[in-house]
VEXSE-959378 format. One record per atom (N, C-alpha, C, O): residue in one letter; atom name; x, y, z. Coordinates in steps of 0.001 Angstrom, whole numbers, plus 500000, padded with zeros to 6 digits. Layout:
REM VEXSE-959378
  res  atom    east   north      up
    a    CA       X       Y       Z
...
//
This chain:
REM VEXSE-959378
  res  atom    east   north      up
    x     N  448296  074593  898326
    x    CA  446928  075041  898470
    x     C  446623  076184  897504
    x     O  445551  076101  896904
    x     N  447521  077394  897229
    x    CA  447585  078228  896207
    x     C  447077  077832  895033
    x     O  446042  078293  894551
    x     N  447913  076796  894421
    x    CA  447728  076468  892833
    x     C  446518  075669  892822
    x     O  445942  075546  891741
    x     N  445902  074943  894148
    x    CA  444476  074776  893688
    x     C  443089  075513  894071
    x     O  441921  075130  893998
    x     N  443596  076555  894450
    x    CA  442707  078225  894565
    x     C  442081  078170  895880
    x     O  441132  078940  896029
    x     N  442459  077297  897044
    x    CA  442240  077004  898236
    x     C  442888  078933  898804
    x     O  443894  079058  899502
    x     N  442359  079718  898492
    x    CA  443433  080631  898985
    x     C  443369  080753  900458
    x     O  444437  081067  900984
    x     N  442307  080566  901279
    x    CA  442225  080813  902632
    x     C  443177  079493  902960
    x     O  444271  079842  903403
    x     N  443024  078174  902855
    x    CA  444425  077235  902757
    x     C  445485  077745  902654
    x     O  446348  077519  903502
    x     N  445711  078549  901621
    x    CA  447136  079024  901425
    x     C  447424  080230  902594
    x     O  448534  080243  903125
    x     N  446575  081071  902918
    x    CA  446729  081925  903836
    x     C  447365  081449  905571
    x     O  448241  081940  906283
    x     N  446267  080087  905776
    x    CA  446923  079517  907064
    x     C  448007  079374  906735
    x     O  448759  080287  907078
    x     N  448554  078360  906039
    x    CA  449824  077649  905580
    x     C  450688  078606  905821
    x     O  451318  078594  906878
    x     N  450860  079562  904921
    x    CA  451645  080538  904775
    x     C  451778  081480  906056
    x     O  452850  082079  905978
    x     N  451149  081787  907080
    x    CA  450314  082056  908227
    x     C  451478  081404  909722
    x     O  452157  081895  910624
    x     N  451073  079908  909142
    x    CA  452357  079280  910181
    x     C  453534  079264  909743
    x     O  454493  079509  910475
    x     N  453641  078989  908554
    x    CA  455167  079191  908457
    x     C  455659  080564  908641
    x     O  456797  080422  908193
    x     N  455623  081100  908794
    x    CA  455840  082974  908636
    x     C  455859  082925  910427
    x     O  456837  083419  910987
    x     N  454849  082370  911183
    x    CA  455190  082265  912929
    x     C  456268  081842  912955
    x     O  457014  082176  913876
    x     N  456745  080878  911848
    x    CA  458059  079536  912359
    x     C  459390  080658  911605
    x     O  460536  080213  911673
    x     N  459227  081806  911044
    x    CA  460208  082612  910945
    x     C  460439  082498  909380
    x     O  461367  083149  908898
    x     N  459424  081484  908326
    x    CA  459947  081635  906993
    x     C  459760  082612  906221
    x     O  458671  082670  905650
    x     N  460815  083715  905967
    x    CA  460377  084904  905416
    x     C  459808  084683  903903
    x     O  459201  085549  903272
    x     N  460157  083168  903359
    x    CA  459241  083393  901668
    x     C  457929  083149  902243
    x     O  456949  083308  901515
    x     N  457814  082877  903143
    x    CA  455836  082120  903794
    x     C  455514  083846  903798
    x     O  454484  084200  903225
    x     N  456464  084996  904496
    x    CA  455819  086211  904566
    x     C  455609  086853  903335
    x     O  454535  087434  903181
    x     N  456416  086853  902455
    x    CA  456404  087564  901580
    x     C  455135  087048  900449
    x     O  454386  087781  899803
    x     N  455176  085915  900461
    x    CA  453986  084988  899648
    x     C  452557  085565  900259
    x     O  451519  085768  899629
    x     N  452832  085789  901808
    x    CA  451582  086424  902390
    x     C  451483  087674  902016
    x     O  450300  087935  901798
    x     N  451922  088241  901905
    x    CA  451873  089776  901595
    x     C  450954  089805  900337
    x     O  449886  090391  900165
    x     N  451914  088740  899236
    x    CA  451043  088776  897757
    x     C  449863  088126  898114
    x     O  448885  088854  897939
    x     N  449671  087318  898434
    x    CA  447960  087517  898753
    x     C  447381  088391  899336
    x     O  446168  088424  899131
    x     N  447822  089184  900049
    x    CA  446846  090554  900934
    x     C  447069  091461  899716
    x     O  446196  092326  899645
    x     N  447809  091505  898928
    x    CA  447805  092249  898038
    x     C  447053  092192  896840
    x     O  446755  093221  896234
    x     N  446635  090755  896352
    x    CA  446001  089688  895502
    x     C  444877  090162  895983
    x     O  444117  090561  895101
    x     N  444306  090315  897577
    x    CA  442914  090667  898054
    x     C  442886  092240  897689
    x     O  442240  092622  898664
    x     N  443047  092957  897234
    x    CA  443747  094601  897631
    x     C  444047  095145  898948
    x     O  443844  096330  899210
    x     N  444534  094296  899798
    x    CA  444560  095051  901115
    x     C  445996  094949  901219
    x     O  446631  093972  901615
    x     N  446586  096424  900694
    x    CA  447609  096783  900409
    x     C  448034  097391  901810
    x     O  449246  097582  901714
    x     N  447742  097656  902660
    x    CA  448291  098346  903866
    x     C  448494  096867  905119
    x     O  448972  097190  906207
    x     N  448074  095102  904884
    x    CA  448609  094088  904671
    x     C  449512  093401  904185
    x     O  450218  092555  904734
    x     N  449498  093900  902728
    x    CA  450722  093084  901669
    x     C  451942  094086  902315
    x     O  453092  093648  902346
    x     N  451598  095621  902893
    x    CA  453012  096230  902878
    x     C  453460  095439  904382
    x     O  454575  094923  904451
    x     N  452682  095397  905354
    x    CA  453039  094879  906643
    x     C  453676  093755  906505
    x     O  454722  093771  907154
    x     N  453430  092416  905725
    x    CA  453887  091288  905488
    x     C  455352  091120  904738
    x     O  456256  090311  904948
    x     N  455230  092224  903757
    x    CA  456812  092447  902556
    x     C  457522  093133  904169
    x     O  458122  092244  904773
    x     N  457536  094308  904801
    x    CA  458156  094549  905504
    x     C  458970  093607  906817
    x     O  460129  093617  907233
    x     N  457681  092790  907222
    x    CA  458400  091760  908024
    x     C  459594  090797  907374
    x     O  460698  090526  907846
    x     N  459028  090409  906224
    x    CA  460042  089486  905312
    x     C  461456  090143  904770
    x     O  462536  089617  904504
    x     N  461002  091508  904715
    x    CA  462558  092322  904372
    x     C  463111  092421  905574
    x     O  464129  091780  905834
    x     N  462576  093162  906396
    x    CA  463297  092800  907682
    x     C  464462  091718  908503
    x     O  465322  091746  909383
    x     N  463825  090805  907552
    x    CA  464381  089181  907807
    x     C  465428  089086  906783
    x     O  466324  088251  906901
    x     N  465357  090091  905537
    x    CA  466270  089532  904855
    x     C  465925  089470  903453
    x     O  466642  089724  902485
    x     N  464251  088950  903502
    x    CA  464606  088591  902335
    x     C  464314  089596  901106
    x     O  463294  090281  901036
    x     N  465010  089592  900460
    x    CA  465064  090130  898700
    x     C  464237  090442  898181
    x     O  464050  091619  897873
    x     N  463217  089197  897821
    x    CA  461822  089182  897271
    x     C  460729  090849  897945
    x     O  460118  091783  897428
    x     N  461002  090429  899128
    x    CA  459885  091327  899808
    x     C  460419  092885  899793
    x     O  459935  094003  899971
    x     N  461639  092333  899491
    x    CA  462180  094338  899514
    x     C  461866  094640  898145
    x     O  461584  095777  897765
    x     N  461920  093515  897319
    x    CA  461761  094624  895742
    x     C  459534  094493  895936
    x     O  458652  094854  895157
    x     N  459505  094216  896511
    x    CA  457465  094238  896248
    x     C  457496  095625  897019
    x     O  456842  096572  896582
    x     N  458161  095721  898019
    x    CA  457932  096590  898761
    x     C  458042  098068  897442
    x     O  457231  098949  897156
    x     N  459127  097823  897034
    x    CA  459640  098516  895852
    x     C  458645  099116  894628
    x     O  458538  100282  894249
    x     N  458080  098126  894233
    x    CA  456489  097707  893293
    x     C  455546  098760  893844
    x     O  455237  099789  893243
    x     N  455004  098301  895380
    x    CA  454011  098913  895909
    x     C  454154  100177  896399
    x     O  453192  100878  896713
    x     N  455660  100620  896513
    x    CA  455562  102054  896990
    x     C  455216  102559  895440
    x     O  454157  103106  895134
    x     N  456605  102195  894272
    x    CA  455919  102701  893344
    x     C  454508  102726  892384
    x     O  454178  103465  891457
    x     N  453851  101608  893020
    x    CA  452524  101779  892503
    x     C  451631  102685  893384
    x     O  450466  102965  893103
    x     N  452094  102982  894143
    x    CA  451343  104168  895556
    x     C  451722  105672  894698
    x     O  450892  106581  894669
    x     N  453106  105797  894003
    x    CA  453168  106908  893992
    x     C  454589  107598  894713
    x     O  455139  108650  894388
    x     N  454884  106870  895534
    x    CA  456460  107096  896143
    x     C  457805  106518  895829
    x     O  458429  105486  896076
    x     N  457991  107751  895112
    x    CA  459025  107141  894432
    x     C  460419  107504  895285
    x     O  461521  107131  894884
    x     N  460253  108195  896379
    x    CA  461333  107813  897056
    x     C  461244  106832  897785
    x     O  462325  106403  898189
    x     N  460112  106171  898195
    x    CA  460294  104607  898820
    x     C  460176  103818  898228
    x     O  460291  102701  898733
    x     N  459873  103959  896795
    x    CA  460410  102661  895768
    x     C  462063  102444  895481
    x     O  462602  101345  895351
    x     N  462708  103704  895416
    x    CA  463902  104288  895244
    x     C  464845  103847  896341
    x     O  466014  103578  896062
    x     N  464344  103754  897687
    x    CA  464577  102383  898581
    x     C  464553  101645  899107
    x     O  465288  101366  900055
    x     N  463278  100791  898461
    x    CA  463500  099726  898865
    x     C  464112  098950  897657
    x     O  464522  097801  897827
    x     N  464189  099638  896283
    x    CA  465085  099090  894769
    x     C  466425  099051  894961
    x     O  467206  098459  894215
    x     N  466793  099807  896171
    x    CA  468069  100047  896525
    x     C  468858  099041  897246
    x     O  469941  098496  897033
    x     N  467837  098959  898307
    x    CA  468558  097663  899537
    x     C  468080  096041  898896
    x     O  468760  095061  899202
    x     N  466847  095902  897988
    x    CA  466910  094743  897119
    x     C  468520  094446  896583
    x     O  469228  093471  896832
    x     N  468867  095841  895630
    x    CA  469659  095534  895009
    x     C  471275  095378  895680
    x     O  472311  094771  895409
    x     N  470837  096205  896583
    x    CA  472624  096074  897618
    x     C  472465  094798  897878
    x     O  473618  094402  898053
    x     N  471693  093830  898025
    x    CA  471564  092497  898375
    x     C  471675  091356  897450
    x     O  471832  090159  897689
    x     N  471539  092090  896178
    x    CA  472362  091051  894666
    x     C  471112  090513  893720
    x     O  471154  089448  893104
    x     N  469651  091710  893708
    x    CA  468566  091788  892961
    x     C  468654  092104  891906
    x     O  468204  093244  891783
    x     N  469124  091573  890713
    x    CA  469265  092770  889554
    x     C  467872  092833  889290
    x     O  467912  093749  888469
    x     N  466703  092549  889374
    x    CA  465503  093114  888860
    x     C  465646  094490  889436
    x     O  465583  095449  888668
    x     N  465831  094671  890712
    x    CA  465555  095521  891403
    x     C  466762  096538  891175
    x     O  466814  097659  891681
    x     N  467517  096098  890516
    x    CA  468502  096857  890088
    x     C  468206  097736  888483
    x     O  468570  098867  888160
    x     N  467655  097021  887935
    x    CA  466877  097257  886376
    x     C  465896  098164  886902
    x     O  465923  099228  886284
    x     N  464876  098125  887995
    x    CA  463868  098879  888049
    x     C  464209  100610  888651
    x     O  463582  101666  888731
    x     N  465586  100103  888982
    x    CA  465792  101700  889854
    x     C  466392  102579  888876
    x     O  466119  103776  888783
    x     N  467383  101831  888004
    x    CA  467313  102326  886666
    x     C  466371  103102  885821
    x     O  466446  104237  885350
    x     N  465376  102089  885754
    x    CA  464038  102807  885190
    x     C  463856  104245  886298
    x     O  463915  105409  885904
    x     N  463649  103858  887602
    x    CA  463045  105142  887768
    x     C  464316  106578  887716
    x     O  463960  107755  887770
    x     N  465311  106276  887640
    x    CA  466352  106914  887004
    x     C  466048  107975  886034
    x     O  465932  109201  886047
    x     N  465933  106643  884866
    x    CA  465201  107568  883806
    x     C  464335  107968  883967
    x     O  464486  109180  883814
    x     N  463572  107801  884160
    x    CA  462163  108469  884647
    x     C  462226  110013  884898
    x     O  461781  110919  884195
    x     N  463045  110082  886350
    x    CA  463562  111496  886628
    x     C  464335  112346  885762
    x     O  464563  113523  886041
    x     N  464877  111588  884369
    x    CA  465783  112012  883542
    x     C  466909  112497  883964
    x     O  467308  113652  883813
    x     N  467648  111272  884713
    x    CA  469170  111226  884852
    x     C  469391  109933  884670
    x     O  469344  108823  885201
    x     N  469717  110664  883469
    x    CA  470466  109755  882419
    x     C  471537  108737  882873
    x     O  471536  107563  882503
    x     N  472397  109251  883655
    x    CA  473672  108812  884092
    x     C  473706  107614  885282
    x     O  474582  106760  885412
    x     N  472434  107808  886157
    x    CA  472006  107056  886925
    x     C  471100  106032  886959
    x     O  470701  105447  887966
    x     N  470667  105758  885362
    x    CA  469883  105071  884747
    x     C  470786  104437  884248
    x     O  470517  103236  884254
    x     N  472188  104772  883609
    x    CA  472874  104049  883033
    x     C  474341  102696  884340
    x     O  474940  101625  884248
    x     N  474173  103666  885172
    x    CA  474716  103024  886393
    x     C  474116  101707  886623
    x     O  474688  100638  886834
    x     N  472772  101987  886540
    x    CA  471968  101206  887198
    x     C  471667  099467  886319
    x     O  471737  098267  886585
    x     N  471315  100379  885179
    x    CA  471450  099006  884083
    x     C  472657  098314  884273
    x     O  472783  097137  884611
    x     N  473778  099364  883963
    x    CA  475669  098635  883941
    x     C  475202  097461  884768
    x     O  475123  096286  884408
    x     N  474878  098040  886054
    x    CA  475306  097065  887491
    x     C  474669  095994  887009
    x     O  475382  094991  887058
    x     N  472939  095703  886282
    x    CA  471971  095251  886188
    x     C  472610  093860  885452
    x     O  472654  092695  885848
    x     N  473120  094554  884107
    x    CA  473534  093896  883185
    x     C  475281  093237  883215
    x     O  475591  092524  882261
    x     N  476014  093419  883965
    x    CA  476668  092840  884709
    x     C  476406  091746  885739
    x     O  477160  091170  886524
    x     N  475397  091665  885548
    x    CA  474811  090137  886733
    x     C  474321  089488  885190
    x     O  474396  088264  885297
    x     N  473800  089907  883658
    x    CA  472938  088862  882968
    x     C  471658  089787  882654
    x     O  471182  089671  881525
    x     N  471052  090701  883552
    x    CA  469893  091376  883248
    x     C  469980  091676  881657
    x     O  470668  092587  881197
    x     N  468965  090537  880650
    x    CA  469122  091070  879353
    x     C  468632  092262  879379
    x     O  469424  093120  878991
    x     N  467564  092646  879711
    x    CA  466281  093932  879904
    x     C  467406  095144  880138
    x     O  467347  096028  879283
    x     N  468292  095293  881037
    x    CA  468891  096494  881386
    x     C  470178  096310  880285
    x     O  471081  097143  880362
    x     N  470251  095510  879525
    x    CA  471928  095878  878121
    x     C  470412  096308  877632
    x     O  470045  097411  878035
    x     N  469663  095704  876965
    x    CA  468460  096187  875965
    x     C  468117  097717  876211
    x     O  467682  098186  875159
    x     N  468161  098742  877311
    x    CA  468335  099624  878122
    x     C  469390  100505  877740
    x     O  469409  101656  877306
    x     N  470193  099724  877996
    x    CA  471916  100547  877912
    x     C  471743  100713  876248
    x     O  471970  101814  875746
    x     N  471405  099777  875558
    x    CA  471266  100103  873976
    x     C  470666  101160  873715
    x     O  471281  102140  873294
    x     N  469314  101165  873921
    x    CA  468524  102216  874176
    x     C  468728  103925  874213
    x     O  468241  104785  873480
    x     N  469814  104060  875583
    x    CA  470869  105024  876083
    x     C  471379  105727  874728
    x     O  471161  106684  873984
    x     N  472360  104395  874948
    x    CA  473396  104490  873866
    x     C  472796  104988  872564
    x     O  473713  105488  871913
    x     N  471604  105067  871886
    x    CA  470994  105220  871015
    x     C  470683  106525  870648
    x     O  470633  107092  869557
    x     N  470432  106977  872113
    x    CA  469519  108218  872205
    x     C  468606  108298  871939
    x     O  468013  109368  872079
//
C-alpha cells in the first residue's frame, strides 16, 4: 500500500501487524508518523519495536534523538543498535565521537564499524589516520 501512496492503507496494514507483534510493521509505523512530522508518534512506535528487539527502530530512535538535539539519547540508542550487530549504528556513534572530539572513540567506533564491511567508517579511519 506504501509504494502506491495509499499511506492511510499502509498505516492500517502496518497497524495490524504491529497488534500481531511484528516489530518491522512498528518500526515502518513510526516512519510514517515521522513522514507525517508527528515525531512524539514515530518515537512511541521505534520504542515499541526496540523494545521487541528490533535494530532498525533502535538506530531511528538514534536519528531522532539526534535530530532533537540529544545527543546522549542518540549516544544510546547508537549503542544498543550496535551491541546488537548494527554497524550503521556503529559508524554513526563514531561520528558523534568525533563530534565531541574524541578522537579515540571515534576511532573505536569505526574499527568495530569497519570490521563488519562498513566502507564509510575505513573511509573514516583514513580520514583519522590523515589528520
Amino acid at each position: 500500500a506504501q509504494e502506491e501512496g495509499d499511506v492511510a492503507g499502509a498505516r492500517h496494514w502496518y497497524e495490524q501487524a504491529a497488534a500481531a507483534g511484528n516489530t518491522v510493521a512498528m518500526n515502518n509505523r513510526g516512519v510514517l508518523a515521522e513522514n507525517e512530522g508527528d515525531v512524539a508518534g514515530a518515537r512511541r512506535w521505534f520504542e515499541q519495536a526496540a523494545a521487541a528487539g528490533n535494530t532498525d527502530a533502535m538506530y531511528n530512535l538514534g536519528v531522532l534523538a539526534r535530530d532533537l538535539g540529544d545527543v546522549a539519547g542518540a549516544r544510546r540508542w547508537f549503542e544498543q543498535a550496535a551491541a546488537a550487530g548494527d554497524t550503521v549504528a556503529m559508524f554513526n556513534r563514531g561520528v558523534l565521537a568525533e563530534n565531541e572530539g574524541d578522537v579515540a572513540g571515534a576511532r573505536r567506533w569505526f574499527e568495530q564499524a569497519a570490521a563488519e564491511g562498513d566502507t564509510g567508517a575505513m573511509r573514516n579511519l583514513g580520514q583519522l589516520a590523515k589528520g
